[in-house]
C-alpha positions as CSV (number, residue, x, y, z in Angstrom):
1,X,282.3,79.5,12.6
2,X,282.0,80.2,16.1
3,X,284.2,79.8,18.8
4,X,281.9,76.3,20.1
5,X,282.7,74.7,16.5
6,X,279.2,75.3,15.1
7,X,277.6,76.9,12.2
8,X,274.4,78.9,13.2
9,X,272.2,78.8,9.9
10,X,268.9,80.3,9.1
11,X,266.1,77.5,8.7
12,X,265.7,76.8,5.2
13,X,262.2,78.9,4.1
14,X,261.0,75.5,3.0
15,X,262.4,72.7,5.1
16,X,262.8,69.7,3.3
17,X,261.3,66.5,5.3
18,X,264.4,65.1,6.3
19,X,265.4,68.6,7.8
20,X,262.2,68.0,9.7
21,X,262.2,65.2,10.8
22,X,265.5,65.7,12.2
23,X,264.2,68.8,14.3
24,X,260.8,67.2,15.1
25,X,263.3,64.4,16.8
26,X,265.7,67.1,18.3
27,X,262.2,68.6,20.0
28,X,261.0,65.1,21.0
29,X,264.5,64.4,22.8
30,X,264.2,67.8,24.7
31,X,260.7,67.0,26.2
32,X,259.7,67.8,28.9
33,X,262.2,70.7,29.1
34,X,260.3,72.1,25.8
35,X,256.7,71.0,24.6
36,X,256.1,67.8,22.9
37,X,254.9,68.3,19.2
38,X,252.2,66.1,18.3
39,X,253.8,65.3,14.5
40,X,255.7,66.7,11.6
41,X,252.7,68.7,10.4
42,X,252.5,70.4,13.7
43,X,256.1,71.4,13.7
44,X,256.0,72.6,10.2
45,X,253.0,74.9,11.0
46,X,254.7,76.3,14.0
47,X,257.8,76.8,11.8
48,X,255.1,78.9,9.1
49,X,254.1,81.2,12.7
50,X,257.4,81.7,13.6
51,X,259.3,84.7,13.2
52,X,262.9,83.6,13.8
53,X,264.2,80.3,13.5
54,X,268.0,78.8,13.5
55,X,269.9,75.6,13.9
56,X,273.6,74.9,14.6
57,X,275.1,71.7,13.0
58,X,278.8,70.6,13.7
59,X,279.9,68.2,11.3
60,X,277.4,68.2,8.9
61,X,274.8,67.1,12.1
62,X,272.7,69.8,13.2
63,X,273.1,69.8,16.9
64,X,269.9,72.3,18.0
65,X,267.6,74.7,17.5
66,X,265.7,77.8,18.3
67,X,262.2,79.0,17.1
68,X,261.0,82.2,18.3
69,X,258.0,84.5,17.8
70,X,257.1,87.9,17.5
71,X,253.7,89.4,19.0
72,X,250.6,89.3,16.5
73,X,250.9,85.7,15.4
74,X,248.3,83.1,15.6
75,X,250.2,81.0,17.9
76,X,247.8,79.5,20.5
77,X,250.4,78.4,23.1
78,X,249.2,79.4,26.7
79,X,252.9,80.7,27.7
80,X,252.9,83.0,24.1
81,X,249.3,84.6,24.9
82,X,250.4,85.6,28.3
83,X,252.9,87.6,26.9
84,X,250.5,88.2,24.3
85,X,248.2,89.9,26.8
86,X,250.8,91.6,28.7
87,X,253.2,93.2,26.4
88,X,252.6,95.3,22.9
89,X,255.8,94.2,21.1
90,X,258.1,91.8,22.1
91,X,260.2,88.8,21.2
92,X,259.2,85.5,22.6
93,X,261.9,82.0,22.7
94,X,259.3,79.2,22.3
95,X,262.1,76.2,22.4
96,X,265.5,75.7,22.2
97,X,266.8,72.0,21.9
98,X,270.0,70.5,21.9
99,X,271.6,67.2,21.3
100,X,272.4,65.9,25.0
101,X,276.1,65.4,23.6
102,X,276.4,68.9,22.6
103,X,275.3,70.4,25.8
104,X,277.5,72.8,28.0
105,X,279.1,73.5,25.1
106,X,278.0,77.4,24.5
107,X,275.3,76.8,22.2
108,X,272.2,77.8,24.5
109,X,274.6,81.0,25.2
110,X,275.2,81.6,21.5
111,X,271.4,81.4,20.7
112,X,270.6,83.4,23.4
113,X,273.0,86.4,22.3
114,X,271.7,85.9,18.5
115,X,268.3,86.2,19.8
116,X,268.8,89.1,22.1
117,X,270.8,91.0,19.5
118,X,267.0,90.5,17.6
119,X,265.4,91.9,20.5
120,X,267.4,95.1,21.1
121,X,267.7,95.7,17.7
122,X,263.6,96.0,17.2
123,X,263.8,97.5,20.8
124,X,261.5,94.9,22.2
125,X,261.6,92.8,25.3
126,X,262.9,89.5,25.3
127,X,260.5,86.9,26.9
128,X,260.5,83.2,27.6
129,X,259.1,80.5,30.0
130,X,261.2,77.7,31.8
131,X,259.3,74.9,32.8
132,X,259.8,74.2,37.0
133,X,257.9,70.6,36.8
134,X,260.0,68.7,36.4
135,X,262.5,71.0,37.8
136,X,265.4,72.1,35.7
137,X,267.9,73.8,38.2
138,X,270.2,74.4,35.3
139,X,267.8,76.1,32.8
140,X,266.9,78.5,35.9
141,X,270.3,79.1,36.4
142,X,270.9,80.1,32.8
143,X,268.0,82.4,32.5
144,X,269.0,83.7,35.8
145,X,272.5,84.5,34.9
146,X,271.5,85.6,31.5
147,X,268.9,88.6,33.2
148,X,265.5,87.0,33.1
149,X,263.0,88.0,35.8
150,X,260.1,85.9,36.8
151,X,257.0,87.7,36.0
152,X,254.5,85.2,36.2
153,X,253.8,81.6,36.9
154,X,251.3,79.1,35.4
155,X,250.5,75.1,36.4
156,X,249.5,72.3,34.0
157,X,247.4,69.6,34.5
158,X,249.8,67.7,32.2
């Protein structure tokens, strides 16, 4: 238990589809601050090229979750290939949702630390994107405060 409340669990190595259609619904809420999934089947293959992957759940609800990747996989996300092209090893945070309700409440932090722990552990750098249209201020902040650098920018036509 940690002090938030939550229990940080390991996705199960084959997700039943009631856990995903409670992530795939988690992700859906969290667009356009992470990417739209176009079904259950595309979530579940992303879950398959992932490297790490955990969800916190308070009262038997899970409340969010994290997938990450590792360099090498087949993921063909524009934001994983540039790190793809720009760095040998690292550890890449493709989302992170969380239930609007359980917001400000630590568990972005708590990830973050779990995920980073990862990253100095295989002594790789940790990498992400945060989306600036629409703006998010607060995710900025976060990555900001948490020692992010901008390296690079990108815009969509979507």
């Amino acid at each position: 238990m940690n002090q938030f409340d939550h229990e940080i669990h390991s996705f199960p190595s084959t997700p039943s589809q009631e856990f995903l259609e409670i992530i795939f619904t988690l992700n859906q809420e969290n667009t356009p601050e992470v990417g739209s999934l176009g079904s259950i089947e595309h979530l579940r293959q992303l879950i398959k090229l992932s490297s790490y992957q955990f969800y916190v759940v308070k009262d038997n609800e899970i409340t969010g979750f994290i997938i990450c990747f590792r360099e090498k996989s087949s993921y063909d996300s524009p934001n994983y290939k540039f790190f793809s092209n720009t760095e040998s090893k690292f550890l890449y945070i493709d989302r992170i949702a969380i239930k609007d309700l359980f917001r400000r409440q630590g568990i972005g932090k708590t990830f973050y630390d779990l995920i980073e722990k990862i990253a100095i552990t295989k002594e790789v750098p940790l990498c992400c994107e945060v989306n600036t249209l629409p703006e998010n201020l607060i995710s900025t902040k976060f990555h900001e405060d948490f020692g992010f650098k901008k390296i690079g920018s990108r815009e969509y036509e979507d």
